[in-house]
Residue, then its C-alpha position, 0 to 999 in steps of 0.5 A: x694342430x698342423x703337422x707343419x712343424x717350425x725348427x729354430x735353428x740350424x746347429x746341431x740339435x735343429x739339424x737332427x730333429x729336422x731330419x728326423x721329422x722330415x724322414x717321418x714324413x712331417x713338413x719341417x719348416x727350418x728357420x737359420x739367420x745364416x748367413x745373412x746374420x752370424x752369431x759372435x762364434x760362427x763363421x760357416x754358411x753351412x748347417x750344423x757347424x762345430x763351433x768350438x773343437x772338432x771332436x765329438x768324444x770318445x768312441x769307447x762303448x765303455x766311456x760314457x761319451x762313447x756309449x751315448x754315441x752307441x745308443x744313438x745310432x740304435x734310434x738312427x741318428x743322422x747327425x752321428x752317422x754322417x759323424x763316423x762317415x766324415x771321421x778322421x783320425x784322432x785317436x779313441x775320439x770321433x773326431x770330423x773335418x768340420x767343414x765337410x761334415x757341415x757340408x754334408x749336413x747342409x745337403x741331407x738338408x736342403x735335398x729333402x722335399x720336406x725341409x724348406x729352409x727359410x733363411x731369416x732371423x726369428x724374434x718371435x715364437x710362433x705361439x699356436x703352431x707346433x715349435x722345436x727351439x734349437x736356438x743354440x746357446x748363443x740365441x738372439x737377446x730378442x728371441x730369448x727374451x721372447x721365450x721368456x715369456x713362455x718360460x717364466x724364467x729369468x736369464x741363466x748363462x755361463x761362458x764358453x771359450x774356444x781353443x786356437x787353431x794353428x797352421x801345421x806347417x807353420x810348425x818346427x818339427x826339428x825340435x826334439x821337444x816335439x813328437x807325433x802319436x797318441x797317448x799310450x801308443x794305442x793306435x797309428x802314429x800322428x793323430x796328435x802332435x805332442x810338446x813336451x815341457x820340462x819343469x822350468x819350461x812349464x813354470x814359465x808358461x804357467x806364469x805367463x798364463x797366470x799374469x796375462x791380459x783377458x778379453x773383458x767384454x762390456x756386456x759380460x756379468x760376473x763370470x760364471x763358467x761351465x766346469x766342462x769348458x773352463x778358460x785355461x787361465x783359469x784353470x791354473x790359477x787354481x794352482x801350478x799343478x792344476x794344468x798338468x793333472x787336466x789338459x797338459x798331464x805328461x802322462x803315456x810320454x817321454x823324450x826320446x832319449x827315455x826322459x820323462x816331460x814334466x808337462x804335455x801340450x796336444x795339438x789335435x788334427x782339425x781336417x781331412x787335409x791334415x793343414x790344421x791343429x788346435x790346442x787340446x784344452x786350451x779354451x781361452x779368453x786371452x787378449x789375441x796378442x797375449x796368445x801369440x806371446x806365450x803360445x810361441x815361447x813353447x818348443x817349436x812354435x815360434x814360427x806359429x801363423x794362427x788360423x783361429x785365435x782362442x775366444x769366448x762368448x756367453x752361452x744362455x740356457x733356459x732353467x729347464x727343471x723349472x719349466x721343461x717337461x721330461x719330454x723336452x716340451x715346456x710344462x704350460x705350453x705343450x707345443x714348444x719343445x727346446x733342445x740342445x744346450x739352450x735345454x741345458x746340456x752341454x756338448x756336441x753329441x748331448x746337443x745331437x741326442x736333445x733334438x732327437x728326443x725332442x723329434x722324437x716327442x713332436x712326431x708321436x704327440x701329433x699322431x698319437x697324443x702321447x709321448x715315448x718313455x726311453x729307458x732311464x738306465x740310458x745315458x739319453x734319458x738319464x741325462x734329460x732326467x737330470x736337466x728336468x729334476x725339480x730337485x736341480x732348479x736352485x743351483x742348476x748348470x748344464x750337464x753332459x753325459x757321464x755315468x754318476x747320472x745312471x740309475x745304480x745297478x741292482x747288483x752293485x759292481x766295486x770294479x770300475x771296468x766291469x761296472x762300466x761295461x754293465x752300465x753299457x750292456x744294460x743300456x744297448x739291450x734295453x734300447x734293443x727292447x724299446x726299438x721293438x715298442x716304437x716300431x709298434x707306434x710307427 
């Protein structure tokens, strides 16, 4: 085979793996459709565009989102590292301006002599070259169709929904209900802005919320959502204290006479420039016109000028227990690899750690003939263990990182902190050991 490699897209998984490569001294050929074509959810020219929040999770090596971060930059992430490069302040999150960092990720890009981008649609597999498809979740009907082929599996999909941005400005920060900070007062003052609802501010929001007009686009099948990305509407038709247990707990807040909110809504910061905030959790599949309703009867928002409103679109996966192998490369053609959520992983950094796995599996395979074994008490490998178990074919959803899909212990550990923190030592010493053994293949 050639060590030319073709990438199918270029979000985030795309992005890494064709860094990864082209630093390795493969030629990478980078197919993106933008921006001659944008899918439903895109809006940036630039590469690796953050479609949904512009948080990548918790920095927390103890936090299983944080510690996923930790193992990537031991295997040397561009994607992560340019992440903390582009960081602005939001708390224990990694939270980037998206339109630089998409920008800058664009330029690492498009300035490497072994990356030519070729901006067209692809509807076809190029079947007897070497493939890397990080289509996305919103990959063409024609080219899923066309991996369909290969996989021998029917469609599976769910739906994702996306929070509203609004204008910082637009804001009413004399309204006493509002106030700057983070949760507990860990770090400086402003990462978030915070509305505290009474009882009776709550209920009515919640009633509101429950009774409102949805999007029902024609296309959509029964609805079939991801636990990890749940409308908010859902949500609280789970029940009326759903919501103030998940995205609006009161918990770490009061007034500033000492009283206690009885609900919070975050709003967290979206640039460098600190012009734009969007709701924390609020996914939604409301009808435009109904967002504006309700959002604006919270305190201090009346006045609110959107710069995004909410919205929700079909994100497809393949069924990977089926017909992916442990190396992100398909059972009967060894030649195509799949990564990002298209494999069925859910979440940026997830998405990040599949296409440098899956590079990672290319570049080795071409000049070795064999694959690399990360360690299983990683999050990376556990993760790509649990979308490639057979046992998960039946009822199989998109996983994101988390430490129930961690190999237990060999001492078992009852305290939660210190089990964690185990979790994560063993894993970073375990990639230090496994960094030593790629060096020798390198």
């Amino acid at each position: 085979m050639t060590k030319n490699i073709n990438i199918i897209g270029a979000g985030l998984a795309g992005c890494e793996a064709a860094l990864q490569l082209a630093n390795a001294g493969f030629k990478v050929n980078l197919y993106e459709m933008k921006p001659s074509e944008y899918s439903p959810a895109h809006k940036l020219k630039d590469f690796a565009e953050l479609v949904c929040s512009n948080s990548l999770k918790s920095m927390e090596p103890h936090n299983a989102h944080g510690l996923l971060k930790q193992e990537l930059l031991k295997l040397n992430s561009y994607l992560i590292k340019t992440a903390f490069e582009m960081k602005i302040p939001g708390g224990k999150a990694l939270t980037v301006d998206r339109i630089q960092f998409a920008k800058k990720i664009t330029e690492l890009l498009s300035t490497n002599k072994n990356i030519k981008i070729i901006n067209q649609r692809v509807d076809e597999i190029f079947e007897d070259e070497i493939n890397i498809i990080a289509a996305g979740p919103l990959i063409t009907h024609t080219l899923f169709n066309n991996l369909k082929k290969y996989t021998g599996e029917d469609t599976l999909f769910f739906f994702d929904a996306i929070a509203p941005i609004i204008y910082y400005e637009s804001i009413d920060f004399n309204n006493e209900a509002i106030i700057l900070g983070n949760r507990y007062g860990e770090f400086d003052e402003g990462d978030y802005i915070n509305i505290l609802l009474n009882k009776a501010q709550y209920s009515e929001f919640y009633n509101d919320l429950i009774n409102a007009e949805l999007h029902n686009p024609a296309d959509f099948e029964k609805d079939k959502f991801f636990e990890g990305c749940m409308p908010i509407e859902e949500l609280a038709k789970r029940g009326f204290d759903t919501l103030r247990f998940g995205p609006m707990k009161p918990v770490g807040f009061h007034y500033k006479d000492g009283g206690r909110p009885f609900a919070v809504v975050q709003l967290r910061r979206e640039d460098a420039a600190n012009t734009l905030y969007n709701f924390v959790g609020f996914q939604t599949r409301l009808k435009y016109g109904e967002q504006e309703r309700i959002l604006k009867k919270l305190p201090g928002l009346t006045n609110i000028e959107f710069a995004r409103k909410g919205s929700m679109h079909r994100n497809s996966y393949i069924n990977s227990p089926k017909c992916l192998t442990q190396f992100l490369n398909l059972k009967n053609h060894n030649n195509i690899f799949i990564c990002g959520q298209l494999c069925g992983v859910e979440g940026y950094v997830e998405s990040i750690a599949t296409g440098l796995v899956a590079a990672l599996n290319c570049g080795n395979f071409i000049n070795y003939g064999k694959y690399l074994e990360l360690p299983d008490c990683t999050i990376i490998k556990s993760l790509i263990n649990y979308i490639t178990n057979p046992v998960n074919a039946k009822k199989f959803q998109p996983m994101n990182a988390n430490f129930g899909i961690l190999p237990q212990l060999s001492i078992p550990e009852k305290n939660k902190k210190k089990r964690y923190e185990l979790y994560a030592q063993r894993s970073l010493e375990a990639l230090d050991n496994f960094k030593i053994q790629y060096a020798k293949l390198s």
